[in-house]
Backbone bond lengths (Angstrom), bond angles and torsions (degrees), N, CA, C in turn:
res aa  C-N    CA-C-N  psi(-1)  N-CA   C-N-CA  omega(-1)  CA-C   N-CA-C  phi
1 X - - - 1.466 - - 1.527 109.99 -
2 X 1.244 127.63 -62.82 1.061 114.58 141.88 1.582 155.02 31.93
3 X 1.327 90.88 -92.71 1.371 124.24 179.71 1.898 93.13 -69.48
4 X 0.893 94.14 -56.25 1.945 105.89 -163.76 1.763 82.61 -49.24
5 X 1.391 136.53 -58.05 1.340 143.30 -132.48 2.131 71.60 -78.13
6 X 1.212 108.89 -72.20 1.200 111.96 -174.03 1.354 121.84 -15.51
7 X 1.859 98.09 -57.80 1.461 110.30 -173.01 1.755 107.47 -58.09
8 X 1.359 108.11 -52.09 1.492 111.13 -174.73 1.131 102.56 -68.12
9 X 1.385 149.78 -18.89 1.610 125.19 177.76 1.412 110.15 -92.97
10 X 1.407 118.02 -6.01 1.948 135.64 174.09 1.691 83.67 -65.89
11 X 1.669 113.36 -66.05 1.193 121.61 -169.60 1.542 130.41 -56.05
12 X 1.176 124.64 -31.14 1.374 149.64 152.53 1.570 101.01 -42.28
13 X 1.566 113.01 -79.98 1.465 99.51 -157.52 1.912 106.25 -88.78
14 X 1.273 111.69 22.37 1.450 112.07 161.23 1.362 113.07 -89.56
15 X 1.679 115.39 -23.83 1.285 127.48 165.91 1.627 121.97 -68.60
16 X 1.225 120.44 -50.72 1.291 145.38 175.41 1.578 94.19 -67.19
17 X 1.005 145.71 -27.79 1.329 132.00 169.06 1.781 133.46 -85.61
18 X 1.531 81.67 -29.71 1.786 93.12 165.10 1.238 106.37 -60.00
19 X 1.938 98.26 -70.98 1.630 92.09 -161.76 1.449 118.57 -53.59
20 X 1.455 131.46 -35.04 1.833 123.43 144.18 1.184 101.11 -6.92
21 X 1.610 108.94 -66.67 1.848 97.83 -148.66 1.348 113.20 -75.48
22 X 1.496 114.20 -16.95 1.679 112.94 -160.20 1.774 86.02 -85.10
23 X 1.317 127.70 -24.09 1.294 121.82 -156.20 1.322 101.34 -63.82
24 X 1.727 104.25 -60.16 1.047 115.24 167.12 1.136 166.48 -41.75
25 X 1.398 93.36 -28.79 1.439 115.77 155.41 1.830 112.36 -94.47
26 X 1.171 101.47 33.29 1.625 100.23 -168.19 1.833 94.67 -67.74
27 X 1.233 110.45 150.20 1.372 134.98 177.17 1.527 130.74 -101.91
28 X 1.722 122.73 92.01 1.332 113.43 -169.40 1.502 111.39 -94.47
29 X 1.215 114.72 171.34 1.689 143.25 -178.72 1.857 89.47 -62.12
30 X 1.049 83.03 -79.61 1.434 110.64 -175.76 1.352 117.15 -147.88
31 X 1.861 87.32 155.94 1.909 93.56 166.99 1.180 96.68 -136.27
32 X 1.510 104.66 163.45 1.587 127.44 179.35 1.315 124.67 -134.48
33 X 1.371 113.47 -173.50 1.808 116.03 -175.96 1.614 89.13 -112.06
34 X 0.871 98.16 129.77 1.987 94.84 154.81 1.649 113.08 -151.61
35 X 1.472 110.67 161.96 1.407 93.59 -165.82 1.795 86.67 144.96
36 X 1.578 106.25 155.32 1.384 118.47 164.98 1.523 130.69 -45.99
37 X 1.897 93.32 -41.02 1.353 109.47 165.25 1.558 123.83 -45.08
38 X 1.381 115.43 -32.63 1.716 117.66 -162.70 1.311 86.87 -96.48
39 X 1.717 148.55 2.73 1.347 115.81 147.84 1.546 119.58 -94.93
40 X 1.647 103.32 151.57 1.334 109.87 -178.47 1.725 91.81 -53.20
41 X 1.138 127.88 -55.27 1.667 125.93 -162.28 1.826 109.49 -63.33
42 X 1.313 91.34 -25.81 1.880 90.65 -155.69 1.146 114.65 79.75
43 X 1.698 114.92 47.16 1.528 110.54 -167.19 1.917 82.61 -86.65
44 X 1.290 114.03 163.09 1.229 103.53 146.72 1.624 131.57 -95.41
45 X 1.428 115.39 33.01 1.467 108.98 152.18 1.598 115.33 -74.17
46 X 1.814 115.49 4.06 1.274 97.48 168.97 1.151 158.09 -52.25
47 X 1.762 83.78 -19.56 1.428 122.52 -156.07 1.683 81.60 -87.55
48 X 1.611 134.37 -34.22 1.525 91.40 -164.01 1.502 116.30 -91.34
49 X 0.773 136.34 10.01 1.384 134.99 179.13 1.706 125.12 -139.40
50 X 1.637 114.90 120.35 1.443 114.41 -158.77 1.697 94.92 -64.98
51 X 1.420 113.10 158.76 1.914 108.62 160.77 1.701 91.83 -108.67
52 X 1.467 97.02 149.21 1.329 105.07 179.22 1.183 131.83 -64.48
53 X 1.452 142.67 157.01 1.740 137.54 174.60 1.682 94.74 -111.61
54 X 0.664 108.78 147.35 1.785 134.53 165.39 1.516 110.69 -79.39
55 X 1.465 113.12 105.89 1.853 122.79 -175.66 1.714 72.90 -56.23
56 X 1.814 102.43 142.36 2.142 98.34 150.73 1.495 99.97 -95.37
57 X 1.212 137.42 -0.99 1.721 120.48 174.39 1.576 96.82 -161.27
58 X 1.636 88.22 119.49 1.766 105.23 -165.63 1.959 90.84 -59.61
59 X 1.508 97.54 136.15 1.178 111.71 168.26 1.806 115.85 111.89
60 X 1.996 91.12 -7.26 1.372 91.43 -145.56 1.774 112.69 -104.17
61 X 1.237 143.62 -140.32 1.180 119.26 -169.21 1.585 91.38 -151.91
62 X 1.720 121.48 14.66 1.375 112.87 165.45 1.559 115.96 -115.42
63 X 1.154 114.87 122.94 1.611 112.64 -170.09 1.966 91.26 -108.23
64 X 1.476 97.58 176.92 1.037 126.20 155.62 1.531 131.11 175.77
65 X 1.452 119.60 -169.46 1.296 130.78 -147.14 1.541 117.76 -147.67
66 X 0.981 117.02 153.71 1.794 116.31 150.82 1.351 107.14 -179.39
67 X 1.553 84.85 143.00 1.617 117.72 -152.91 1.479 109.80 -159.55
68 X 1.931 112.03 176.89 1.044 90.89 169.50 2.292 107.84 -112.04
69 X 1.334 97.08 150.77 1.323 94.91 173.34 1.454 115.44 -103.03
70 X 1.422 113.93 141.48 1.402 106.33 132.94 1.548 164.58 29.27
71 X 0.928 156.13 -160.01 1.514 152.30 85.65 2.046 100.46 -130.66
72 X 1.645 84.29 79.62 1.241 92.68 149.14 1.587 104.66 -168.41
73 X 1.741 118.06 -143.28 1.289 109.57 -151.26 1.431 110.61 -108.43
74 X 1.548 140.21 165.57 1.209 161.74 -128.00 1.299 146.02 175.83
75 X 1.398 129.84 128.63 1.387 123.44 -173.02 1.215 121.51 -135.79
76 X 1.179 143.88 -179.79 1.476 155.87 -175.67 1.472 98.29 -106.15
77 X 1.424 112.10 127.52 1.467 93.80 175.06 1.532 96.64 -141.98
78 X 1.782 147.53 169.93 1.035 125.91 -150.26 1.842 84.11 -137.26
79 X 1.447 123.64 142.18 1.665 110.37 171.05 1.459 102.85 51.71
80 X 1.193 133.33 34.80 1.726 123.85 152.24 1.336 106.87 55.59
81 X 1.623 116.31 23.83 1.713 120.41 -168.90 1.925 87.48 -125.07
82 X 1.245 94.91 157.49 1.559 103.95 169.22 1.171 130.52 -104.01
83 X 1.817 100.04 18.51 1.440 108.90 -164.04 1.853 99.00 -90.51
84 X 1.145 109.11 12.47 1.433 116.76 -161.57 1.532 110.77 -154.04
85 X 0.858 140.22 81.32 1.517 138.74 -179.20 1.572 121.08 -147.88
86 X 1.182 117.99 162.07 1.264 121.08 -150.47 1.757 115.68 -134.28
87 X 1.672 127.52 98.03 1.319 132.72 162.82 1.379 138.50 -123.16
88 X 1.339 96.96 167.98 1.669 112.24 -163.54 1.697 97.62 -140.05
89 X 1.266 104.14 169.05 2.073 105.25 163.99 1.877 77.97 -126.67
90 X 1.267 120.47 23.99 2.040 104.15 179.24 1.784 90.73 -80.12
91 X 0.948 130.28 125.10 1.914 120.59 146.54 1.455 112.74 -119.20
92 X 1.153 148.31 125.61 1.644 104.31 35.93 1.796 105.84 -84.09
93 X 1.298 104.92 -45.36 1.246 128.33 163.78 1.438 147.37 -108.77
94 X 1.837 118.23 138.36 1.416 118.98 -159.44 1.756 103.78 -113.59
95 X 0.928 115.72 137.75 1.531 108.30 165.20 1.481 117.38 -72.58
96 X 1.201 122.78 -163.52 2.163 105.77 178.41 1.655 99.33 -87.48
97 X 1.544 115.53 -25.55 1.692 108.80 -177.27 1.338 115.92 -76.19
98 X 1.480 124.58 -3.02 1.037 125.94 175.41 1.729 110.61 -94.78
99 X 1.200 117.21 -25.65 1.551 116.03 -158.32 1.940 105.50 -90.77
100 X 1.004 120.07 110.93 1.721 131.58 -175.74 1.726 95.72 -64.97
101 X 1.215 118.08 136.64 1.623 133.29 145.37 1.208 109.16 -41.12
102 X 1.249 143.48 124.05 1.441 126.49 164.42 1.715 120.71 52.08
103 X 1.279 109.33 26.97 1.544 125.92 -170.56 1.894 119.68 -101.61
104 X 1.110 98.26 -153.17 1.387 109.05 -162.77 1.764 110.06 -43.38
105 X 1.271 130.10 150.52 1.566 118.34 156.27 1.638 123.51 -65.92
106 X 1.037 116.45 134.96 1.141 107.21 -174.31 1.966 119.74 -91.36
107 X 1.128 103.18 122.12 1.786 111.91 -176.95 1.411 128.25 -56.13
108 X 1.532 120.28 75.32 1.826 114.47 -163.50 1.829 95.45 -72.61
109 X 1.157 120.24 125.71 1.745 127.34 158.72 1.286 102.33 -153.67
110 X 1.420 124.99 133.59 1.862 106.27 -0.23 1.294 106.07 -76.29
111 X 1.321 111.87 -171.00 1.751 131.85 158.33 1.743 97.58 -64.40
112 X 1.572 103.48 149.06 1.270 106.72 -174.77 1.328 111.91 179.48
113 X 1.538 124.61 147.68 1.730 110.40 147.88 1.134 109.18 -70.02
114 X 1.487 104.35 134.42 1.959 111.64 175.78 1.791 92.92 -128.66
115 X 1.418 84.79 140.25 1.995 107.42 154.98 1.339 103.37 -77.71
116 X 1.831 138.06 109.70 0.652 97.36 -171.06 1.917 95.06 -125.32
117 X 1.664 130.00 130.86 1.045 113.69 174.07 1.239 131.09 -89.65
118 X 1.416 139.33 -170.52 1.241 129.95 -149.65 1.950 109.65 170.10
119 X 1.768 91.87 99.79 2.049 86.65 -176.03 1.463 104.59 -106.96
120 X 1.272 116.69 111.82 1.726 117.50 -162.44 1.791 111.59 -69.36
121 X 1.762 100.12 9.91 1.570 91.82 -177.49 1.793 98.81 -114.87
122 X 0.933 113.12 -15.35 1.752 117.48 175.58 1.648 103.10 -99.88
123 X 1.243 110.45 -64.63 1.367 107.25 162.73 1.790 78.13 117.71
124 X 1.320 151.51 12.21 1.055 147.16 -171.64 1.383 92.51 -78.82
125 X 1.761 119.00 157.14 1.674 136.87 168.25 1.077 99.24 -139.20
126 X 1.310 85.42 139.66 1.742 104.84 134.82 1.406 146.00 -140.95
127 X 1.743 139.04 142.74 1.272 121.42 -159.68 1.947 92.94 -118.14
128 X 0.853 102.40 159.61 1.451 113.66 -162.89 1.564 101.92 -151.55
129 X 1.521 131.99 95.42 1.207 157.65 139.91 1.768 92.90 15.06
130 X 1.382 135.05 137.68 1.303 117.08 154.58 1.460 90.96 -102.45
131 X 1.259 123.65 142.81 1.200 134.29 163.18 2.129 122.78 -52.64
132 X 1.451 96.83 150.95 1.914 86.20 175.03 1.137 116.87 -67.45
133 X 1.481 129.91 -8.72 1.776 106.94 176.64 1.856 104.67 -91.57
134 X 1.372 106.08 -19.07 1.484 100.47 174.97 1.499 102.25 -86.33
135 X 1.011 159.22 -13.38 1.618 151.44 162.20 1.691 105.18 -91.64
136 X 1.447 113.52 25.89 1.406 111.47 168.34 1.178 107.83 -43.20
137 X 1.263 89.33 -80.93 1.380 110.24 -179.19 2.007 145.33 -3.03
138 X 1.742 94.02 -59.77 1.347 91.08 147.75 1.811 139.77 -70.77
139 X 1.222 97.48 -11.40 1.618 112.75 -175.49 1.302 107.29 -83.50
140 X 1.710 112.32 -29.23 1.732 116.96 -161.14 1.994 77.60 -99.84
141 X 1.265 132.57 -48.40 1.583 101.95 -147.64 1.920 91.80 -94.53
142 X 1.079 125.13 -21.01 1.408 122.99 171.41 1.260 129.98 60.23
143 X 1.931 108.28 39.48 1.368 136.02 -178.33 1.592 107.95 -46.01
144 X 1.498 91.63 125.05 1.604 94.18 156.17 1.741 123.23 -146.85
145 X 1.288 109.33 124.30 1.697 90.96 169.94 1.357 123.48 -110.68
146 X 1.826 92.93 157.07 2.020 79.34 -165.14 1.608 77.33 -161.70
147 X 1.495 99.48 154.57 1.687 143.00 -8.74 1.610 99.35 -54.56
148 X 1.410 114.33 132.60 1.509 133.14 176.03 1.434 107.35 -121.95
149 X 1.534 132.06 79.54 1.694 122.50 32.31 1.381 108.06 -87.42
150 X 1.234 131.88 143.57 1.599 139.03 172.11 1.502 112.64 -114.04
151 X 1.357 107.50 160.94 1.264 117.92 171.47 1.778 114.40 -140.73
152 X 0.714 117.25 143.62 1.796 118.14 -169.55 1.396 123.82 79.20
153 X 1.401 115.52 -78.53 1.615 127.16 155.33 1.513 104.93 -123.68
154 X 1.386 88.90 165.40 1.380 121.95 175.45 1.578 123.06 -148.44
155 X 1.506 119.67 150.81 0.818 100.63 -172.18 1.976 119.82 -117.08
156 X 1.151 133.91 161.00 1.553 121.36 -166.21 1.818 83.66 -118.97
157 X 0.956 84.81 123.05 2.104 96.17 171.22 1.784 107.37 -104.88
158 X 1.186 153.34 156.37 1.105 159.56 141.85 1.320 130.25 -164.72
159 X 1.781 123.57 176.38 1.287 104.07 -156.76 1.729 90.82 -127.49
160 X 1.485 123.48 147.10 1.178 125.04 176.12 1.819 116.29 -105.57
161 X 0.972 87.53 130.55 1.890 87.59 176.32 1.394 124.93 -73.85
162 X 1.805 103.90 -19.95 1.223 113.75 174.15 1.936 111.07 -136.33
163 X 1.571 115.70 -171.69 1.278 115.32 178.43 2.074 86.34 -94.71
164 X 1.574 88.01 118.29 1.784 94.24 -167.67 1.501 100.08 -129.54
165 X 1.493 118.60 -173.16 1.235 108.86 178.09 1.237 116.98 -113.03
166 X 1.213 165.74 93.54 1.612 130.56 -132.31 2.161 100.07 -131.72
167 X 1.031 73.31 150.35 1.646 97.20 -169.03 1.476 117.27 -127.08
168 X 1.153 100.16 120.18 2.102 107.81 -176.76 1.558 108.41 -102.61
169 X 0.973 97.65 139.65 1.567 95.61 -178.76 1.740 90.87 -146.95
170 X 1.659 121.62 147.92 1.079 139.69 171.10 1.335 128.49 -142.96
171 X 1.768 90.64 133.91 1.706 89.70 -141.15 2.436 89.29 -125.18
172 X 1.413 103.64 152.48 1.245 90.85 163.04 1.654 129.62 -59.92
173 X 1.380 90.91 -148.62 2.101 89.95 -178.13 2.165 92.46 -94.56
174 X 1.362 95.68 -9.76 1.707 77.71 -173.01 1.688 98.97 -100.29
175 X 1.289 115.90 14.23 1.253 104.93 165.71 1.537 136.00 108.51
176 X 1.647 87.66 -9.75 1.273 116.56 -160.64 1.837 108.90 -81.47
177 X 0.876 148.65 137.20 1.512 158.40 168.94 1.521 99.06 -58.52
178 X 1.802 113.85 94.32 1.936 100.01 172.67 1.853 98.63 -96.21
179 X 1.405 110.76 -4.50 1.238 120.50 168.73 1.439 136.97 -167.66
180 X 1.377 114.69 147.74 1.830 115.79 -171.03 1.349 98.83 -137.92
181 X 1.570 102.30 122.52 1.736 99.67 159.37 1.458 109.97 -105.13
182 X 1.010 117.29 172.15 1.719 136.11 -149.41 1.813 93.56 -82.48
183 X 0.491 122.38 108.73 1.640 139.86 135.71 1.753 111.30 6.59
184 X 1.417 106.90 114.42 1.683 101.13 -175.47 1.512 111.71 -139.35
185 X 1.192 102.65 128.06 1.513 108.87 -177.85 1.755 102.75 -77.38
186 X 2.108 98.36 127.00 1.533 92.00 174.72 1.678 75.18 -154.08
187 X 1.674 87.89 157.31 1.601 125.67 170.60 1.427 105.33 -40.79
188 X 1.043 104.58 -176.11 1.266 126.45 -174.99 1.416 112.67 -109.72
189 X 1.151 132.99 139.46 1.545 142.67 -135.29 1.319 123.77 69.79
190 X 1.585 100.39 -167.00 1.445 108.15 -176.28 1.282 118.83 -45.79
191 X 1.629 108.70 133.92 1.808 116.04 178.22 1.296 112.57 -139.58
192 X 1.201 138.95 163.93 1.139 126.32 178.58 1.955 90.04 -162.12
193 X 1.920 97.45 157.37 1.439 86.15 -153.47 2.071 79.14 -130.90
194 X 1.533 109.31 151.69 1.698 79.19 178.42 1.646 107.58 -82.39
195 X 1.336 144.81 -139.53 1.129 147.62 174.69 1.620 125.85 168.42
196 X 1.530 91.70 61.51 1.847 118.55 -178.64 1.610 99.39 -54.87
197 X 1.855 97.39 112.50 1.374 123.17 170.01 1.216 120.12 -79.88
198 X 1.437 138.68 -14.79 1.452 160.90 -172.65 1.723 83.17 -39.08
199 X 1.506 112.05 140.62 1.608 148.18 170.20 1.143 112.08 41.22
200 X 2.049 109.70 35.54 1.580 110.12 154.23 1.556 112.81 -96.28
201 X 1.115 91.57 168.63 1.691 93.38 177.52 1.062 107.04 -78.17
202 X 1.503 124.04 155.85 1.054 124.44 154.90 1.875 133.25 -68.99
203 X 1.401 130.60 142.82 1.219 128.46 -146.34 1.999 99.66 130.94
204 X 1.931 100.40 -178.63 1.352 102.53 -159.33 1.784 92.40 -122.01
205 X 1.352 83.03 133.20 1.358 94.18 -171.31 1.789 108.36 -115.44
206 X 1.040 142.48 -177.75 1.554 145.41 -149.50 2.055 89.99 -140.89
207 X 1.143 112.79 120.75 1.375 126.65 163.82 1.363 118.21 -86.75
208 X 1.292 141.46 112.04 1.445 107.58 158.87 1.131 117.53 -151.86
209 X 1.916 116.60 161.73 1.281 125.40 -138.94 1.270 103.05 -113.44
210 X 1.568 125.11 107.00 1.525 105.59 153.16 1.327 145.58 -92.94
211 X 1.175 134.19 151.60 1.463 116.85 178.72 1.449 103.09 -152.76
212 X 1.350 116.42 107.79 1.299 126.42 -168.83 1.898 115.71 44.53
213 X 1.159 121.44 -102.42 1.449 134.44 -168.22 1.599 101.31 -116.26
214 X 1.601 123.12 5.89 1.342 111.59 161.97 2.137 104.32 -114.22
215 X 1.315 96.99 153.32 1.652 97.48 172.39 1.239 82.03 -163.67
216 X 1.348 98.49 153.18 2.041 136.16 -179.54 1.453 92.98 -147.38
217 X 1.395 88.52 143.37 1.630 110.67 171.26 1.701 123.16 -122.62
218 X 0.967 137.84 117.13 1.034 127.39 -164.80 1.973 110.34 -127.45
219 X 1.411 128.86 153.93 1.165 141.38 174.62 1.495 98.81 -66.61
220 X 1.600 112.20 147.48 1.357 127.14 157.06 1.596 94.91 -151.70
221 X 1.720 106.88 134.92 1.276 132.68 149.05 1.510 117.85 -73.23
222 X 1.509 130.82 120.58 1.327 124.02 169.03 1.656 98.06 -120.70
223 X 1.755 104.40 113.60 1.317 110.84 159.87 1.415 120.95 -75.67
């Protein structure tokens, strides 16, 4: 009798140790930032929708980002669900003993573009300042779209430093491309491109502009 009790409590914590491991190694779609912090305003519609992170090695468990934040609060969240998310009050950076499961919001100050990384099995971050010659970019092309919220069309205005080629593409909050228009060679200065919203959903979608070695990204609401 004994022995049997033995065997089943050997058996118990060989069980209790897998499922540990499978947890742990659990595998997401994606993760994102969401939070007051991810609006330029600090509106709190930040809170409803995650923005996507970029896996850096398909398969792998370190994402990241860069953007501009805030100075307010933020979380890790995994699949745009809340059944999975990730906090700390550490900024700029948390080690994994610092960062809570489903825990604290985390405090971005100042407002800033941050690099920001992110390993969904430690749960450790970090945000990293982008410097002013790497956020040229939005300062030199000076994207704007308007009416911001729109419905039908809209329009993208910006300014070129050179005769460039520039290309819009619009993507949801997970990152995804729900649209690309074709690529157009224009002068240098003021440009503006139109940008027919017709049979998107309504919700906030991510614009963004390339033109050779400069790109800005900017928010659009489509009611």
């Amino acid at each position: 009798m004994k022995k049997s009790t033995l065997k089943f409590g050997f058996l118990l914590a060989f069980m209790f140790s897998a499922t540990a491991s499978m947890a742990q190694l659990a595998s997401y779609g994606t993760i994102g930032v969401i939070g007051t912090a991810t609006s330029p305003t600090g509106a709190a519609t930040g809170w409803d929708n995650s923005i996507a992170m970029t896996r850096t090695v398909a398969g792998g468990h370190d994402w990241t980002i860069t953007m501009q934040f805030s100075a307010n609060e933020m979380k890790f969240r995994a699949d745009n669900l809340w059944a999975n998310s990730w906090g700390s009050t550490a900024f700029p950076t948390s080690a994994p003993a610092a960062v809570t499961y489903n825990g604290a919001n985390i405090p971005v100050s100042p407002a800033g573009r941050y690099t920001v990384r992110f390993n969904d099995q430690s749960g450790a971050y970090s945000f990293s300042i982008v410097t002013a010659t790497q956020s040229a970019s939005a300062a030199i092309l000076k994207m704007a779209v308007s009416p911001n919220p729109a419905s039908g069309t809209a329009s993208v205005s910006y300014e070129l430093p050179a005769t460039a080629t520039a290309a819009i593409t619009v993507q949801n909050l997970m990152g995804q491309s729900v649209r690309q228009f074709s690529a157009v060679r224009q002068n240098a200065g003021l440009q503006s491109q139109s940008l027919p919203l017709q049979n998107l959903a309504s919700g906030i979608y991510l614009v963004k502009l390339e033109t050779g070695t400069l790109t800005q990204t900017t928010r659009l609401v489509v009611e």
